[in-house]
Backbone of each chain as ProteinMPNN parsed JSONL, in Angstrom:
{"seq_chain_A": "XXXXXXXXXXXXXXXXXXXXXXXXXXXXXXXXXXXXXXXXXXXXXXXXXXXXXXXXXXXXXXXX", "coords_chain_A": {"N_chain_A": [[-16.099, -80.914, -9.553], [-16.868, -78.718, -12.059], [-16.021, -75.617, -13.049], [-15.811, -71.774, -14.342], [-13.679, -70.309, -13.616], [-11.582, -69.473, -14.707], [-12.586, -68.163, -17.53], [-13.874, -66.533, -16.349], [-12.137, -64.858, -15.27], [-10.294, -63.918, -17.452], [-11.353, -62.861, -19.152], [-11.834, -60.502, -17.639], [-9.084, -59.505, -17.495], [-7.281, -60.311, -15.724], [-4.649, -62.165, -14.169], [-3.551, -64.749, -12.449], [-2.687, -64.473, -9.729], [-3.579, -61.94, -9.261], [-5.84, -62.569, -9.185], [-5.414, -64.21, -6.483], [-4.566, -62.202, -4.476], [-6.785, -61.319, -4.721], [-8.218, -62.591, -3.358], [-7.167, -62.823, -0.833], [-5.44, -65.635, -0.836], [-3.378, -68.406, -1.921], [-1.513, -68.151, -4.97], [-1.263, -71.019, -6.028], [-3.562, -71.928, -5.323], [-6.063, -71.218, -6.356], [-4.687, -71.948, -9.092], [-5.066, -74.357, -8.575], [-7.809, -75.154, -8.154], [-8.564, -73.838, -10.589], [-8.132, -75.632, -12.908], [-9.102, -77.954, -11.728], [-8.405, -79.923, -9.929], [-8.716, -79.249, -7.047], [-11.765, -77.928, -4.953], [-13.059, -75.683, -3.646], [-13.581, -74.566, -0.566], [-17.373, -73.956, 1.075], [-17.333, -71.177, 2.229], [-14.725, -70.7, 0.886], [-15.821, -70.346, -1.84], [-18.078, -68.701, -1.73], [-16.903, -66.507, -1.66], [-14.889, -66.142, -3.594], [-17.408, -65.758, -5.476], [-18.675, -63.649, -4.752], [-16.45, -62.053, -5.336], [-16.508, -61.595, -8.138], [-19.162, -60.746, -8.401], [-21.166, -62.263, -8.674], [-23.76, -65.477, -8.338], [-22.633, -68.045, -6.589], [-23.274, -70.453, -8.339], [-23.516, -69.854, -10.782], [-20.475, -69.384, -11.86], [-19.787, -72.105, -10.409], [-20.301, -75.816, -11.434], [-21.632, -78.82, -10.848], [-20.425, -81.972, -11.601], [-21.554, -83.761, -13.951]], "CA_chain_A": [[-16.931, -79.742, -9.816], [-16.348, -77.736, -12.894], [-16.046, -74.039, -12.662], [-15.995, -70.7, -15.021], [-13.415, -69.063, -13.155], [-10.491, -69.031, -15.617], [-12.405, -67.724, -18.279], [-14.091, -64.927, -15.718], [-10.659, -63.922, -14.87], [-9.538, -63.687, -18.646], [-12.219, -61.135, -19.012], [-11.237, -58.967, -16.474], [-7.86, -59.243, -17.521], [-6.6, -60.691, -14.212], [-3.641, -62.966, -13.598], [-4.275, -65.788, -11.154], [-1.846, -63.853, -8.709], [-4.338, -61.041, -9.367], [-7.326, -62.59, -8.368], [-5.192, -64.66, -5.731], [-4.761, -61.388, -4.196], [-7.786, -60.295, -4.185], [-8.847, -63.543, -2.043], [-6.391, -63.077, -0.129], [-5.033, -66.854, -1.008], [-2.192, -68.215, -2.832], [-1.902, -68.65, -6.46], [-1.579, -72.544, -6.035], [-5.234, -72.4, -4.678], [-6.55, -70.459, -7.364], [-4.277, -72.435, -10.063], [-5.689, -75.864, -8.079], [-9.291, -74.567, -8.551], [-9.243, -73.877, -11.876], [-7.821, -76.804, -13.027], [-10.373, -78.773, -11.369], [-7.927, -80.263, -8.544], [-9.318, -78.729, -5.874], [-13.069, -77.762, -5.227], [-12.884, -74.558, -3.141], [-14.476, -74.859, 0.15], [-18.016, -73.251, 0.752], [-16.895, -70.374, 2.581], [-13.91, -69.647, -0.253], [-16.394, -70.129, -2.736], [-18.929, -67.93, -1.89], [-15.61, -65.231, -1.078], [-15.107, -65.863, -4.882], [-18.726, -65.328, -6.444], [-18.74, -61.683, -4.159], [-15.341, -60.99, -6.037], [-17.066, -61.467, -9.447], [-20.144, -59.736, -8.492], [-21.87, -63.299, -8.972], [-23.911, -66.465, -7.714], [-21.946, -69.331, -6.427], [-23.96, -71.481, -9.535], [-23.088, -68.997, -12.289], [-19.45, -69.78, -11.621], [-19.706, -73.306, -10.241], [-21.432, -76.423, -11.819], [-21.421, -80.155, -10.382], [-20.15, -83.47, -12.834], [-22.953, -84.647, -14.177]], "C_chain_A": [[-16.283, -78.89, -10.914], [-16.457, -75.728, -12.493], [-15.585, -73.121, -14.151], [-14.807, -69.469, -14.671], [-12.055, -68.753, -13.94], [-11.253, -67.883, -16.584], [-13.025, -66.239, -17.497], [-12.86, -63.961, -15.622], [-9.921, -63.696, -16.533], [-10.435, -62.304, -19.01], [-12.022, -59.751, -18.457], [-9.792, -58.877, -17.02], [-6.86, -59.851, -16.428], [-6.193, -62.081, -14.497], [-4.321, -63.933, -12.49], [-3.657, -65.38, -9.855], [-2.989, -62.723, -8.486], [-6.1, -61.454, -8.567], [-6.854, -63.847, -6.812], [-5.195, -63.599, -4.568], [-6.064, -60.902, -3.637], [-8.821, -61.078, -3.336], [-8.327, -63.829, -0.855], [-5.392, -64.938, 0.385], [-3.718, -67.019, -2.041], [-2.7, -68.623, -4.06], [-1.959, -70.152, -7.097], [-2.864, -73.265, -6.324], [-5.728, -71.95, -6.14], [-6.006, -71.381, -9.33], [-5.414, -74.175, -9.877], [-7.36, -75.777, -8.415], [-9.739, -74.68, -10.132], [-8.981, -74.796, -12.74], [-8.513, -78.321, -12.72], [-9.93, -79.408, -10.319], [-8.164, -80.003, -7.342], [-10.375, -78.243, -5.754], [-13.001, -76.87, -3.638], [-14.369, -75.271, -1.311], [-15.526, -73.833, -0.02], [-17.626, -71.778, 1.159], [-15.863, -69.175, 1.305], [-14.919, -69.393, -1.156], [-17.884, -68.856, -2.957], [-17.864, -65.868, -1.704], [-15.518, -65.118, -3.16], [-15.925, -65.701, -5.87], [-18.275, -63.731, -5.926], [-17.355, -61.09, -5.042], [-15.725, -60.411, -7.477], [-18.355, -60.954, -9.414], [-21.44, -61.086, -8.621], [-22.164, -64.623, -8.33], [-22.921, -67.801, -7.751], [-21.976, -70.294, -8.172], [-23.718, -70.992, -10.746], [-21.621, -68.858, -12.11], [-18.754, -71.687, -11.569], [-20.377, -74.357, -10.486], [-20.951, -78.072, -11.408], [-20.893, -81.025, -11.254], [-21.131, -83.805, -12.569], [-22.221, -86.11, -14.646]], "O_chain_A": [[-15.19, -78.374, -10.681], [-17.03, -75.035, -11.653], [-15.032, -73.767, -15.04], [-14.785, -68.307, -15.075], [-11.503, -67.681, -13.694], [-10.762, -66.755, -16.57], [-12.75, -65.109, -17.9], [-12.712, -62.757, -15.831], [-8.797, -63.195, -16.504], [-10.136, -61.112, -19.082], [-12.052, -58.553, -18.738], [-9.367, -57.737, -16.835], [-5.64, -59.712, -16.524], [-6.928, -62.979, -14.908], [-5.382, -63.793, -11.881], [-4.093, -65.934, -8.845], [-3.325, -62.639, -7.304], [-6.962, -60.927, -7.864], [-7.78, -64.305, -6.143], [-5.815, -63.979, -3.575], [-6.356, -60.336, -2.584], [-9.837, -60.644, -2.793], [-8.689, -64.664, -0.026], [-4.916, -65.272, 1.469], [-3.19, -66.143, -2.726], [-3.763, -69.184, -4.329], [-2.446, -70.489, -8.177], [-3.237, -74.265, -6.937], [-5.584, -72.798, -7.019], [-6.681, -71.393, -10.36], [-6.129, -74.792, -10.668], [-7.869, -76.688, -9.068], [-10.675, -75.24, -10.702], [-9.845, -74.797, -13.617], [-8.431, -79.399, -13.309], [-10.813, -79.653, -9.497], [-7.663, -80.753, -6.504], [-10.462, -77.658, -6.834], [-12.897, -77.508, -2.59], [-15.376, -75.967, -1.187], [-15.316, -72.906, -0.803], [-17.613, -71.053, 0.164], [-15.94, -67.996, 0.961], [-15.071, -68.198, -1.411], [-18.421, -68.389, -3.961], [-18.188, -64.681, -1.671], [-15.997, -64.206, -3.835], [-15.525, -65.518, -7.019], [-17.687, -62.881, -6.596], [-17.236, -59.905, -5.356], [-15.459, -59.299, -7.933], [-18.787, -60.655, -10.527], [-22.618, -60.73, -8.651], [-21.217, -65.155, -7.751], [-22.563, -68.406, -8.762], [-21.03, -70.637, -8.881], [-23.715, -71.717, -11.741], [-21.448, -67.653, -12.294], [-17.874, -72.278, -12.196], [-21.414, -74.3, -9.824], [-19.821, -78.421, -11.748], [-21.01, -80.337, -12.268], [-21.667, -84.103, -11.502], [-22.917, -87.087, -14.923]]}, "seq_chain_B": "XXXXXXXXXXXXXXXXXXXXXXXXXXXXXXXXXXXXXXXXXXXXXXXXXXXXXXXXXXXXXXXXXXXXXXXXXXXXXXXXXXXXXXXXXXXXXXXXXXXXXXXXXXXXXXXXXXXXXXXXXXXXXXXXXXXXXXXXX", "coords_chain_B": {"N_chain_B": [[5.365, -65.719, -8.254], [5.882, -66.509, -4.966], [4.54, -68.531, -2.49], [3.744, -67.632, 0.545], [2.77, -67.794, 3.946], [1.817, -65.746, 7.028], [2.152, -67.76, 9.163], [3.372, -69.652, 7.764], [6.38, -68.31, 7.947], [6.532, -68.481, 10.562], [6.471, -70.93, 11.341], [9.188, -71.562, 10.076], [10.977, -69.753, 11.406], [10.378, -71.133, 14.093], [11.079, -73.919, 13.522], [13.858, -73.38, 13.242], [14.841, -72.189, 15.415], [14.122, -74.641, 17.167], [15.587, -76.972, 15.763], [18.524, -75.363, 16.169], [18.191, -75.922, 18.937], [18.409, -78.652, 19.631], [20.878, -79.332, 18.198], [22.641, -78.098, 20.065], [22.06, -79.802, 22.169], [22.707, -82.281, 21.921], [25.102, -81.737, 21.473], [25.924, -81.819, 23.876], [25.329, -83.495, 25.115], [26.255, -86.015, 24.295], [29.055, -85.256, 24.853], [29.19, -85.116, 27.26], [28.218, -87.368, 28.396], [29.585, -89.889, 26.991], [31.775, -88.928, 27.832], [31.649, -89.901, 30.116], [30.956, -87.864, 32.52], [29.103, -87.282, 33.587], [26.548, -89.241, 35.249], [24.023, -92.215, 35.955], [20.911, -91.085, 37.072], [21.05, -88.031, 35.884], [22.567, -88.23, 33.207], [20.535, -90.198, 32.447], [18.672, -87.577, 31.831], [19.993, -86.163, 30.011], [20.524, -87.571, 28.37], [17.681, -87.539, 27.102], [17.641, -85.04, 26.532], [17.973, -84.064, 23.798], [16.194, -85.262, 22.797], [13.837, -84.065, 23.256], [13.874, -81.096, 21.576], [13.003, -82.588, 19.081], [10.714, -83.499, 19.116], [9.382, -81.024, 19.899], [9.577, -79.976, 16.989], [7.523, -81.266, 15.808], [5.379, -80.725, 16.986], [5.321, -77.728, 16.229], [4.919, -78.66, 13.627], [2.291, -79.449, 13.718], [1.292, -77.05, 14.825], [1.201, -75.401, 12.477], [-0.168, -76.653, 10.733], [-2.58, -76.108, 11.829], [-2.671, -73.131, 12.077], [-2.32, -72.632, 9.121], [-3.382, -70.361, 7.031], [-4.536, -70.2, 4.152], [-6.558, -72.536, 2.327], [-6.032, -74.722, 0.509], [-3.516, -74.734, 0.471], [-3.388, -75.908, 3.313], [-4.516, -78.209, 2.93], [-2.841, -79.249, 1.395], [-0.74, -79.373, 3.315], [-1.933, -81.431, 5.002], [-1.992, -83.622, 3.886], [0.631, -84.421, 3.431], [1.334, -85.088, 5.692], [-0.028, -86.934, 6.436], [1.684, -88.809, 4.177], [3.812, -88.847, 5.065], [3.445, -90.051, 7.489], [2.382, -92.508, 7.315], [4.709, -93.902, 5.391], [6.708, -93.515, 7.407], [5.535, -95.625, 9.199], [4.986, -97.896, 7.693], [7.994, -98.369, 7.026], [9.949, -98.713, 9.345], [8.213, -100.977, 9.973], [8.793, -102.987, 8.565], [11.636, -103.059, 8.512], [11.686, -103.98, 11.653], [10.444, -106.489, 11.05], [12.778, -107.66, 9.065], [14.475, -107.482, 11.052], [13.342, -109.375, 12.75], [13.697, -111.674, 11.658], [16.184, -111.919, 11.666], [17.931, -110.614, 9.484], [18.819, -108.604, 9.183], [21.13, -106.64, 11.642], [19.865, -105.679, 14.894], [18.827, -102.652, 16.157], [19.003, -99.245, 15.586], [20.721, -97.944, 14.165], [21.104, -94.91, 13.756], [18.937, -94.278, 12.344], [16.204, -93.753, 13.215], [13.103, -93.635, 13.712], [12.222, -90.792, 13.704], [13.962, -89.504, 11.205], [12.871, -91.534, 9.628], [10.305, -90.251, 9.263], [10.935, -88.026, 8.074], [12.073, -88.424, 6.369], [9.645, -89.365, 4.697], [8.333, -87.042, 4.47], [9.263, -85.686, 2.597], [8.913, -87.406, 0.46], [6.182, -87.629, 0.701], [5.746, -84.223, -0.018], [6.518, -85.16, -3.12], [4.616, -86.491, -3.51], [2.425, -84.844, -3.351], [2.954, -83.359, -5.462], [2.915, -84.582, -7.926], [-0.122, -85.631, -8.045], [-1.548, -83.524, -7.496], [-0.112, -81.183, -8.643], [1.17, -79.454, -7.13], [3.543, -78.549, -4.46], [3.275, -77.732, -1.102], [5.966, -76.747, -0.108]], "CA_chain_B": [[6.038, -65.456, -6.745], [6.103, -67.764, -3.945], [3.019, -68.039, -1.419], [4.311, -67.656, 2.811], [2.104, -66.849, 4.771], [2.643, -65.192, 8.5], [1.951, -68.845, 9.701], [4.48, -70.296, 7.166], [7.024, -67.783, 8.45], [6.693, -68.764, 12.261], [6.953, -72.348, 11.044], [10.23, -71.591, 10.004], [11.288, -69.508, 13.017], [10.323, -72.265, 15.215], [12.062, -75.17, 12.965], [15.265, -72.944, 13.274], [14.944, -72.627, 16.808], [14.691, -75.944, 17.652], [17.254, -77.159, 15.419], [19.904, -75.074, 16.893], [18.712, -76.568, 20.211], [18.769, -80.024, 18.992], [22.051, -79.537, 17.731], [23.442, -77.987, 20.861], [21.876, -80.717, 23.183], [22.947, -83.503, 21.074], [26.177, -82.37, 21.615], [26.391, -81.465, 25.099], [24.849, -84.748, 25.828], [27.654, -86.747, 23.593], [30.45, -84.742, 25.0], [29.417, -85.27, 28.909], [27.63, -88.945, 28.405], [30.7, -90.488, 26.58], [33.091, -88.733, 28.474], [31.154, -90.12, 31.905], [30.844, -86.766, 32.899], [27.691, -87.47, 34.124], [26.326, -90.645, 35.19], [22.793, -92.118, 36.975], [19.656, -90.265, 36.76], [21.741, -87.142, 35.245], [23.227, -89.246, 32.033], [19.179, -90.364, 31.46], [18.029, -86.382, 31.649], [20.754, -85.611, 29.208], [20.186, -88.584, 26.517], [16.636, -87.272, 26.815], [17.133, -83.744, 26.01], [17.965, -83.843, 22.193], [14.806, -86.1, 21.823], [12.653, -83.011, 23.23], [13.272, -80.54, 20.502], [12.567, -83.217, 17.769], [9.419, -83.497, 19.267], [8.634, -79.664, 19.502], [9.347, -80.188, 15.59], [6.368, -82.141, 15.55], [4.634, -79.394, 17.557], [5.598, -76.798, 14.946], [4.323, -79.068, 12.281], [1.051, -79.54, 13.534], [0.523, -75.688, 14.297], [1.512, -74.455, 11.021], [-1.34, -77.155, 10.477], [-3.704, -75.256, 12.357], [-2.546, -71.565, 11.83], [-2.133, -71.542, 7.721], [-4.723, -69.955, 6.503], [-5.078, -70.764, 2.841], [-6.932, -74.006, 2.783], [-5.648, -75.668, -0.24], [-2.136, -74.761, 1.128], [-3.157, -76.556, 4.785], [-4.692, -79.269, 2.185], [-1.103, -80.27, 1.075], [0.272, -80.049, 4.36], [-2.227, -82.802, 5.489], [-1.421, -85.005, 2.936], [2.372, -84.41, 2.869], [2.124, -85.483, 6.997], [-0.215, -88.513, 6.474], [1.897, -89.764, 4.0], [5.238, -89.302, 5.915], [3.368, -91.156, 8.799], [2.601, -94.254, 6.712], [6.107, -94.069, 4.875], [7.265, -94.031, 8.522], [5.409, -96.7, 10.234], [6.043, -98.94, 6.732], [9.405, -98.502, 6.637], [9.747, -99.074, 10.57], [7.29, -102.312, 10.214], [9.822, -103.261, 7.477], [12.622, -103.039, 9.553], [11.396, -104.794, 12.496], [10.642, -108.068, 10.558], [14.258, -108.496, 9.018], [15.035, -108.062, 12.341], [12.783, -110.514, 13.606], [14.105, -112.656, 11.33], [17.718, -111.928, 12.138], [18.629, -110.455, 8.049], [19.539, -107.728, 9.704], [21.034, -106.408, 12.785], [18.866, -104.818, 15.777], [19.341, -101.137, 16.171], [18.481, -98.275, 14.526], [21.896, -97.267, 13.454], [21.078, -93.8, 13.604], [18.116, -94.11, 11.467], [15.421, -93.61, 13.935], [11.38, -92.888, 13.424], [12.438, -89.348, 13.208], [14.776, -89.326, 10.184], [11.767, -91.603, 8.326], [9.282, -89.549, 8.613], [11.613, -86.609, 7.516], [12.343, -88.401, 4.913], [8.563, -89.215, 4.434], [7.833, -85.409, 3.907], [9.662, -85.725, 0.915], [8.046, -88.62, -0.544], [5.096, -86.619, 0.745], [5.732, -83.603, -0.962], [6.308, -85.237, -4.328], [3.291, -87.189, -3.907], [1.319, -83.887, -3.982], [3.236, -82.37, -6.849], [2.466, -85.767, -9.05], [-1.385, -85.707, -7.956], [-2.203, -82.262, -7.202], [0.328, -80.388, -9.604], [1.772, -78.151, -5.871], [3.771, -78.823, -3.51], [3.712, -76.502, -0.034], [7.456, -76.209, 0.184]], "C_chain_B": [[5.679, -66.671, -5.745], [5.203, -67.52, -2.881], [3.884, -68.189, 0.022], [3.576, -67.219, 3.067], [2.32, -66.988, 6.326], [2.672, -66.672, 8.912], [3.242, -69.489, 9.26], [6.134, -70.068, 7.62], [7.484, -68.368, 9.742], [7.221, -70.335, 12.236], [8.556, -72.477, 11.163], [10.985, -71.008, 10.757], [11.492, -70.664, 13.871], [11.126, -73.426, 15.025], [13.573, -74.372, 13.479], [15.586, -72.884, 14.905], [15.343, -73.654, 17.879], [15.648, -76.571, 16.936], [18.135, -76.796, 16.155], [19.654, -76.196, 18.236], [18.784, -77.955, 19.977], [20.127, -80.534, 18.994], [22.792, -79.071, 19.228], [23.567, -78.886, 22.097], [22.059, -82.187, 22.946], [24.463, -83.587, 21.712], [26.669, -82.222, 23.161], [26.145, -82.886, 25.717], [26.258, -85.947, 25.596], [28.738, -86.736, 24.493], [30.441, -85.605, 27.008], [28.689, -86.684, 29.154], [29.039, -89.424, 28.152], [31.906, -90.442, 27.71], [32.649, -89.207, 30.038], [31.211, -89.273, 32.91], [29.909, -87.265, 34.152], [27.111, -88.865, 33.813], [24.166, -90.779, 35.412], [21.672, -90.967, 36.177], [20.039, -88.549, 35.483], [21.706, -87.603, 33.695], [21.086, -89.444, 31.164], [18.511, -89.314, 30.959], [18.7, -85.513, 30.162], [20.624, -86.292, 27.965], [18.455, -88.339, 26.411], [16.093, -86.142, 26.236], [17.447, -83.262, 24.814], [16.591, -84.101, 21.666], [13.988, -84.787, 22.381], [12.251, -81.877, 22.108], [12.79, -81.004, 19.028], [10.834, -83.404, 18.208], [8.489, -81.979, 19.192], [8.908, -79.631, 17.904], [8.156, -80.37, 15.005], [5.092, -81.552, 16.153], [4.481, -78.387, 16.495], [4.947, -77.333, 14.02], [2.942, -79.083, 12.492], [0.586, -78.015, 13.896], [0.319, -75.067, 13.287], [0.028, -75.257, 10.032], [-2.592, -76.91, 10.901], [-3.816, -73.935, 12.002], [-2.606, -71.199, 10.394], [-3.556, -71.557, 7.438], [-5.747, -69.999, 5.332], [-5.137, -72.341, 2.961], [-6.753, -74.81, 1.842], [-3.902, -76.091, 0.198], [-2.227, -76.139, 2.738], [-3.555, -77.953, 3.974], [-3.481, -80.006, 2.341], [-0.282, -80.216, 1.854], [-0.198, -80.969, 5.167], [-1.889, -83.76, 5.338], [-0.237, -85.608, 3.218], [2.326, -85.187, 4.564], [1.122, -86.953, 6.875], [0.438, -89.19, 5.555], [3.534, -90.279, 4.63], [5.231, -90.068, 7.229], [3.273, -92.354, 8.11], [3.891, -93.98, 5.877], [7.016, -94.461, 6.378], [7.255, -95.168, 9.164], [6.021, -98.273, 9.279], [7.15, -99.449, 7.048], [9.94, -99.673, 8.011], [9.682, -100.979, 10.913], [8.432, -103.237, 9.715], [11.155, -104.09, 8.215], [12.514, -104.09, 10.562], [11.1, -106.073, 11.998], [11.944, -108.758, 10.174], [14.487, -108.064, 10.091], [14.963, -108.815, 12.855], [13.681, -111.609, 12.955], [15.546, -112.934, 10.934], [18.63, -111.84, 10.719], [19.337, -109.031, 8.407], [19.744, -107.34, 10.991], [20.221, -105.452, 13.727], [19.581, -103.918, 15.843], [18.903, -100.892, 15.221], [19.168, -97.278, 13.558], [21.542, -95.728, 13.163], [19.803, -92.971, 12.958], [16.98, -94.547, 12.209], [13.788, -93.288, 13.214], [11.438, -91.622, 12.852], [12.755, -89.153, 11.731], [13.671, -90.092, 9.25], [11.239, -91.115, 7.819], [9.381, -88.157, 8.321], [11.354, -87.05, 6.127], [10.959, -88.742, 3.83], [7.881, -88.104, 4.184], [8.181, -85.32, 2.819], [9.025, -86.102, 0.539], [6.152, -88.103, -0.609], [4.56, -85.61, -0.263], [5.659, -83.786, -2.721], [5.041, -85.92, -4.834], [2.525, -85.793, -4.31], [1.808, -82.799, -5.285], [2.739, -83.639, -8.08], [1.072, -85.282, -9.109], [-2.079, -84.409, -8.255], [-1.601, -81.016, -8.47], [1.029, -79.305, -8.531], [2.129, -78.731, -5.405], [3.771, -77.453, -2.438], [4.856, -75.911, 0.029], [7.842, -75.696, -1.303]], "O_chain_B": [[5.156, -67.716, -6.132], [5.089, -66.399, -2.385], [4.669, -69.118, 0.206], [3.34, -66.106, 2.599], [2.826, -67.972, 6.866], [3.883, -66.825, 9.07], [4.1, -69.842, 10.069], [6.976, -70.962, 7.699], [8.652, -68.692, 9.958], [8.124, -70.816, 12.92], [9.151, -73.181, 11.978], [11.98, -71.692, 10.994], [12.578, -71.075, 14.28], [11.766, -73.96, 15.931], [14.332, -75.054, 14.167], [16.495, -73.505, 15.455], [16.155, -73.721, 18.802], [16.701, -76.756, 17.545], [18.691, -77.623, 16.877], [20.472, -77.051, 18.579], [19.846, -78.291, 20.5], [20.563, -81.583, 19.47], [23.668, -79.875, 19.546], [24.528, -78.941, 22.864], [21.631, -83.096, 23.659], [25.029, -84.563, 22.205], [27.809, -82.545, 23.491], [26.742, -83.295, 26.713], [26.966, -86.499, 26.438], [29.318, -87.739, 24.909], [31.258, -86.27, 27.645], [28.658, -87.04, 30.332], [29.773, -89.377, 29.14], [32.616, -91.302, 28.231], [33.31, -88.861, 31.017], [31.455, -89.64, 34.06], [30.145, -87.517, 35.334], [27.099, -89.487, 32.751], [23.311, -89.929, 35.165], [21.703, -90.327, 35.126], [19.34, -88.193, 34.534], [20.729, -87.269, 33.025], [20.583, -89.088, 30.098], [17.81, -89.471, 29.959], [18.174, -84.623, 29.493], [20.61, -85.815, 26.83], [17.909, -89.032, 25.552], [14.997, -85.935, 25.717], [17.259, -82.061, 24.619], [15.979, -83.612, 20.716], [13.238, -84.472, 21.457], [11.115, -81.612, 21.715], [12.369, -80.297, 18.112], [9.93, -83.402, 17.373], [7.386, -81.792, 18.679], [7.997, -78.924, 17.474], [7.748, -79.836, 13.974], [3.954, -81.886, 15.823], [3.397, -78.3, 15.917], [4.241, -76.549, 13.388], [2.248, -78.75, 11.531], [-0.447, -77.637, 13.344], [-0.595, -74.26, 13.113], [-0.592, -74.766, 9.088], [-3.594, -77.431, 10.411], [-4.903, -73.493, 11.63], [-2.827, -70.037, 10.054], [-4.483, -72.361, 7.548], [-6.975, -69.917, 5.295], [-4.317, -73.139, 3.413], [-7.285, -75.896, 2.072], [-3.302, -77.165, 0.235], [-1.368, -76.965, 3.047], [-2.898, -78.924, 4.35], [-3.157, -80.953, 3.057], [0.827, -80.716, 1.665], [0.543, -81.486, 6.004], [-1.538, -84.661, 6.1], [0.021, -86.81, 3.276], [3.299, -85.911, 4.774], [1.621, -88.014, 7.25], [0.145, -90.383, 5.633], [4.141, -91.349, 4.673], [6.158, -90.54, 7.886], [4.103, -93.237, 8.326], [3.286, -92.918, 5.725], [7.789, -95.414, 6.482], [8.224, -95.767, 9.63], [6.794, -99.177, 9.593], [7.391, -100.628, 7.308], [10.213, -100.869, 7.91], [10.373, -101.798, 11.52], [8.912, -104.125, 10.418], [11.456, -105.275, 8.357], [13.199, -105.101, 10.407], [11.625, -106.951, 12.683], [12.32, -109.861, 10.57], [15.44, -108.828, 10.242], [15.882, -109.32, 13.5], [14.341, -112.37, 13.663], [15.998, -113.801, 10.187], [19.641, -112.518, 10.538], [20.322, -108.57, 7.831], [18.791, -107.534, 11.747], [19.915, -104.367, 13.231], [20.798, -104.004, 15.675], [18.499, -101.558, 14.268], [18.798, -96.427, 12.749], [21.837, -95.419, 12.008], [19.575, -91.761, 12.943], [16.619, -95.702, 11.98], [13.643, -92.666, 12.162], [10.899, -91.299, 11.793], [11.881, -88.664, 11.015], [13.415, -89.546, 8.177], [11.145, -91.029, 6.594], [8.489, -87.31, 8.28], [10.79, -86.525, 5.167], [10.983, -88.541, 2.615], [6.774, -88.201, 3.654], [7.436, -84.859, 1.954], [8.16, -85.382, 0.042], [5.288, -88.178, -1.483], [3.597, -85.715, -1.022], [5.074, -83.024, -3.491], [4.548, -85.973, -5.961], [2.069, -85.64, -5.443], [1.239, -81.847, -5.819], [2.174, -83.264, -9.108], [0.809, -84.545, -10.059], [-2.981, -84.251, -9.077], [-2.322, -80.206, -9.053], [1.461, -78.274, -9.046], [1.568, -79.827, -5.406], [4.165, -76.346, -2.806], [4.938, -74.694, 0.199], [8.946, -75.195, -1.515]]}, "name": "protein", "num_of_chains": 2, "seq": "XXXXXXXXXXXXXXXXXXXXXXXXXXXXXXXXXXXXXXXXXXXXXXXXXXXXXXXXXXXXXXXXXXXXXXXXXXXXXXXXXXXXXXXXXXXXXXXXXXXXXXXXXXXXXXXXXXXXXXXXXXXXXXXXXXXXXXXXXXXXXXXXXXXXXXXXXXXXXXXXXXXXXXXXXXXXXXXXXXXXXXXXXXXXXXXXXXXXXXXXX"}
């Protein structure tokens, strides 16, 4: 699953500690995520649209 | 900075815990087995009570597998214990054939199930720093 959430967080200015924080997760997860190694469960993932103010799908997009 | 969380903490509480007792029932057992302190039913309660806190080890490991809370973190402590169980049973399997076939001698010289699949956490761990780019520890 690809994802948007590096460059969301470059926007804001926020560190991956910064928005690890603010998911209350570690920065592994958050490094593993954006990297593409890990594909957030639904639960985190909908924890990280509400941080960005935004839908799951405007963040997260399948391999085509 | 370095991720712990309260779960990770208790982990390590509990490992330290049992260690010490490990270590103190290892040797109490040694000292009064050897020395025929203690014989009979006694002697079997005593060469049995080192092997209990290696097993609450194995207790500890699977709560810290229930209790952590970040789920990429409990991710790589799945991994890291299925692959120190197949590194274990391998090795083990391994073992038991040159035995069978008498290339090496029976016994476990010290090097028990336990100590594999210790040393299978390792091999564990680096598996998920190759694949994943993290390890838990």
């Amino acid at each position: 699953m690809k994802n948007r959430l590096k460059v969301l967080r470059a926007e804001r200015d926020w560190s991956q500690q910064d928005l690890a924080d603010a998911l209350a997760v570690s920065r592994q997860s958050i490094n593993a995520i954006e990297t593409g190694k890990y594909d957030p469960s639904l639960p985190l993932a909908f924890r990280i649209a509400s941080t960005f103010n935004l839908s799951i799908e405007q963040i997260f997009e399948p391999n085509q | 900075m370095t991720y712990r969380s309260p779960a990770r903490n208790r982990y390590v509480f509990r490992l330290f815990v049992l260690m010490a007792s490990y270590l103190a029932l290892l040797l109490l057992a040694v000292t009064l087995i050897r020395g025929s302190a203690v014989t009979g039913a006694g002697a079997w309660a005593l060469a049995i009570a080192p092997a209990l806190p290696v097993i609450g080890v194995f207790w500890a490991v699977m709560r810290l597998l229930i209790e952590e809370p970040d789920e990429f973190i409990k991710l790589l402590h799945v991994r890291q214990c299925l692959v120190a169980t197949g590194f274990c049973l391998s090795a083990l399997t391994i073992l038991e054939f040159l035995q069978s076939f008498q290339l090496i001698t029976h016994g476990t010289h010290g090097f028990g199930a336990v100590i594999w699949w210790f040393i299978g956490l390792g091999v564990g761990a680096a598996y998920n720093r190759f694949t994943l780019g993290s390890s838990a520890d």
